[in-house]
KESELUM-919113 format. One record per residue: residue number from 1; residue in one letter; x negated, z, y negated of N, C-alpha, C in turn. Coordinates in steps of 0.2 Angstrom, whole numbers, plus 5000, padded with zeros to 4 digits. Example, Ala and Ser with C-alpha at 12.3 -4.5 7.8 and 13.67 -1.06 7.14 Angstrom:
! residues 2
n|res|nc1|nc3|nc2|cac1|cac3|cac2|cc1|cc3|cc2
1|A|4934|5039|5028|4938|5039|5022|4934|5039|5016
2|S|4936|5035|5011|4932|5036|5005|4936|5039|5000
This chain:
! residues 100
n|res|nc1|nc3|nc2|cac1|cac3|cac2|cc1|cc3|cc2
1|X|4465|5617|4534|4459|5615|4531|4454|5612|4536
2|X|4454|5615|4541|4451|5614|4546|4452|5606|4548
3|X|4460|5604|4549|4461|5598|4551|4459|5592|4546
4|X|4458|5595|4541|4458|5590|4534|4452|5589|4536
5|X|4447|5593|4537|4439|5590|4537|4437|5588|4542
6|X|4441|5589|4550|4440|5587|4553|4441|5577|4550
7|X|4446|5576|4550|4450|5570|4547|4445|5568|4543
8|X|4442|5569|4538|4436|5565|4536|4431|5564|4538
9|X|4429|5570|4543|4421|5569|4547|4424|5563|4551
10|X|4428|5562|4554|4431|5555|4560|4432|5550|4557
11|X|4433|5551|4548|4435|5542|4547|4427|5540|4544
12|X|4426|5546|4541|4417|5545|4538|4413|5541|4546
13|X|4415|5545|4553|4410|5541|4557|4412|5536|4559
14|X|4417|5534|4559|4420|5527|4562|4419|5522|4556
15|X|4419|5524|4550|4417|5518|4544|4409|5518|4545
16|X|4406|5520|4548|4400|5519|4548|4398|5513|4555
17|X|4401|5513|4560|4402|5511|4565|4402|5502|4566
18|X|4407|5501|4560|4408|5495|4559|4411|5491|4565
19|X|4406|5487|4570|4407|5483|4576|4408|5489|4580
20|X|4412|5484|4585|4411|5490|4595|4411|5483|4597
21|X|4406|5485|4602|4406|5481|4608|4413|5483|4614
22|X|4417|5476|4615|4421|5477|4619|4420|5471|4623
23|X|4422|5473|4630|4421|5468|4634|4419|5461|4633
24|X|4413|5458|4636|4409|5454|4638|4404|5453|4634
25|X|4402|5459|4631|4398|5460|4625|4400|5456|4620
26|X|4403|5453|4619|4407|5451|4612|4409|5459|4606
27|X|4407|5456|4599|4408|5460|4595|4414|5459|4590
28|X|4415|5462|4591|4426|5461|4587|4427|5469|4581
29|X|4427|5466|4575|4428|5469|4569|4435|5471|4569
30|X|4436|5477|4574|4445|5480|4572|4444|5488|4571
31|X|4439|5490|4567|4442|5496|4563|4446|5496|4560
32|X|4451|5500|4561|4455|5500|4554|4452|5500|4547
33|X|4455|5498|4541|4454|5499|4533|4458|5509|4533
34|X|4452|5514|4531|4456|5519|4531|4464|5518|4524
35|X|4469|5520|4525|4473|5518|4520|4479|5513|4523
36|X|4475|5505|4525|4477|5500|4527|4477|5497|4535
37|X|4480|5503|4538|4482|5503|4545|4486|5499|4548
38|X|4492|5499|4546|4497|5493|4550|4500|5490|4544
39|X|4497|5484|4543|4498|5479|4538|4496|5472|4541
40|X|4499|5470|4537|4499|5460|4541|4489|5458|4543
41|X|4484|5461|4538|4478|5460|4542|4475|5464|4548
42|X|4478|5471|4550|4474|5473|4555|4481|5472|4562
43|X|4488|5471|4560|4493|5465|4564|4488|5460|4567
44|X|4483|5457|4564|4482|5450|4566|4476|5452|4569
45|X|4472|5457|4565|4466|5458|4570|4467|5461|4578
46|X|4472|5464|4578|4474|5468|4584|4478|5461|4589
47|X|4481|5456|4589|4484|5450|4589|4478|5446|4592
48|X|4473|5445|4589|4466|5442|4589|4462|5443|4595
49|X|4464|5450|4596|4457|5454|4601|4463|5455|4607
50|X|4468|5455|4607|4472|5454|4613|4474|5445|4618
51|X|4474|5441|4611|4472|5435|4613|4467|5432|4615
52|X|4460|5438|4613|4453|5434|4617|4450|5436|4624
53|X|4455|5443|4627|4456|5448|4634|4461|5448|4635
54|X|4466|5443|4638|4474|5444|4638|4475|5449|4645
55|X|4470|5447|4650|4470|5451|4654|4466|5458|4657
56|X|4463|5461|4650|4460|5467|4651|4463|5473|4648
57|X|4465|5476|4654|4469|5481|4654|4469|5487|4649
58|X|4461|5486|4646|4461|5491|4642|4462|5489|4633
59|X|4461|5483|4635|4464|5479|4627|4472|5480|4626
60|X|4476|5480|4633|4480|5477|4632|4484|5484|4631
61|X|4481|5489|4634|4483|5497|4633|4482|5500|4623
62|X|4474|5496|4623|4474|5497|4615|4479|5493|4611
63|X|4481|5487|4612|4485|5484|4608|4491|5486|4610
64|X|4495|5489|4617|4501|5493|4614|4501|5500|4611
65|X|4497|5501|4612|4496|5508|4606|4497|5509|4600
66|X|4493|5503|4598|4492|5502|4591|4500|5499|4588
67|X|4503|5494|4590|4510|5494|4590|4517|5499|4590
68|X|4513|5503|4596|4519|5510|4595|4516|5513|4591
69|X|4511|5516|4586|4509|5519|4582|4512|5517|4576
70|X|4510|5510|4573|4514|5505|4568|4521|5508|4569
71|X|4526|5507|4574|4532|5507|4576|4534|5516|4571
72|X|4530|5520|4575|4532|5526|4574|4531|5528|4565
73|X|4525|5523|4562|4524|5523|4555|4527|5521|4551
74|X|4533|5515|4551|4538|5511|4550|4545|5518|4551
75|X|4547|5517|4557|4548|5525|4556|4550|5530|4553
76|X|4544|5532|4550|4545|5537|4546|4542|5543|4551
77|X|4541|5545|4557|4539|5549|4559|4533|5551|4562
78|X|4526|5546|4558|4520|5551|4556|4516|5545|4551
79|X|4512|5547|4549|4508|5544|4542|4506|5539|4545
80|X|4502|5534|4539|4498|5530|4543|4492|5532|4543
81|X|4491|5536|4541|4482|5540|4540|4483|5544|4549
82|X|4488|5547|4550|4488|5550|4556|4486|5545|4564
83|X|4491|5540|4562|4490|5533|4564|4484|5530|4567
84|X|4483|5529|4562|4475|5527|4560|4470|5532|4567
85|X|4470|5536|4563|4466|5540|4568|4466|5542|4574
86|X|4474|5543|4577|4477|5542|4583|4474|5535|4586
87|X|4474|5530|4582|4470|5525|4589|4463|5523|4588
88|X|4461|5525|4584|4453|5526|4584|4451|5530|4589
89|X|4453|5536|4589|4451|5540|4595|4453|5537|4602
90|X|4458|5532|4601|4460|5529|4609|4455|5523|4610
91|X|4453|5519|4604|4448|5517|4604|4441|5518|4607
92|X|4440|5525|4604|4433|5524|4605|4432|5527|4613
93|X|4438|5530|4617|4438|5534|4621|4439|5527|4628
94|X|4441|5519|4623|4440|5514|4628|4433|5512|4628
95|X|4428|5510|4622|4422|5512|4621|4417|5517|4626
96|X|4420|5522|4627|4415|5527|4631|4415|5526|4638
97|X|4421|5525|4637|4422|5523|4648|4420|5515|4648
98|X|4420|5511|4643|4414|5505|4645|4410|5506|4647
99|X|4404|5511|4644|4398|5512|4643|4396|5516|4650
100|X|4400|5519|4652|4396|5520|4661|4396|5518|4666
């Protein structure tokens, strides 16, 4: 129960979120769709935001993540709800160490 409402207080705030500012103060629309996590639109947004920082490490660390997560969802061995949230949180923790 506990993990369940946690799970919806984290997609309730991340859809409220919208934009993140990542590198160079450019604003890039790569939240996931909750539901529509590794599908051919957010393939191409992730695709998108790694070809406009091919050399920022922390892009390029989010965009392999996001690939082994897909990979592991394909799989069969975790959801893509689980997914999803798994790189939100790596997201937003590329996000925080921006910001100091």
């Amino acid at each position: 129960m506990l993990v369940k409402g946690l799970l919806v207080t984290t997609l309730m705030l991340f859809t409220t979120m919208g934009f993140a500012a990542i590198g160079d103060g450019d604003k890039f629309d790569f939240l996931p769709i909750p539901g529509e996590f590794c599908n051919p639109e957010s393939d191409q947004k992730q695709r998108d935001l790694f070809k406009l920082y091919p050399k920022d490490e922390g892009i390029i660390n989010l965009y392999a993540y996001y690939l082994g997560l897909c990979q592991l969802v394909e799989d069969g061995s975790i959801t893509e709800q689980t997914a999803s949230v798994l790189w939100a949180e790596q997201r937003n923790r590329l996000i925080e160490n921006r910001k100091k």
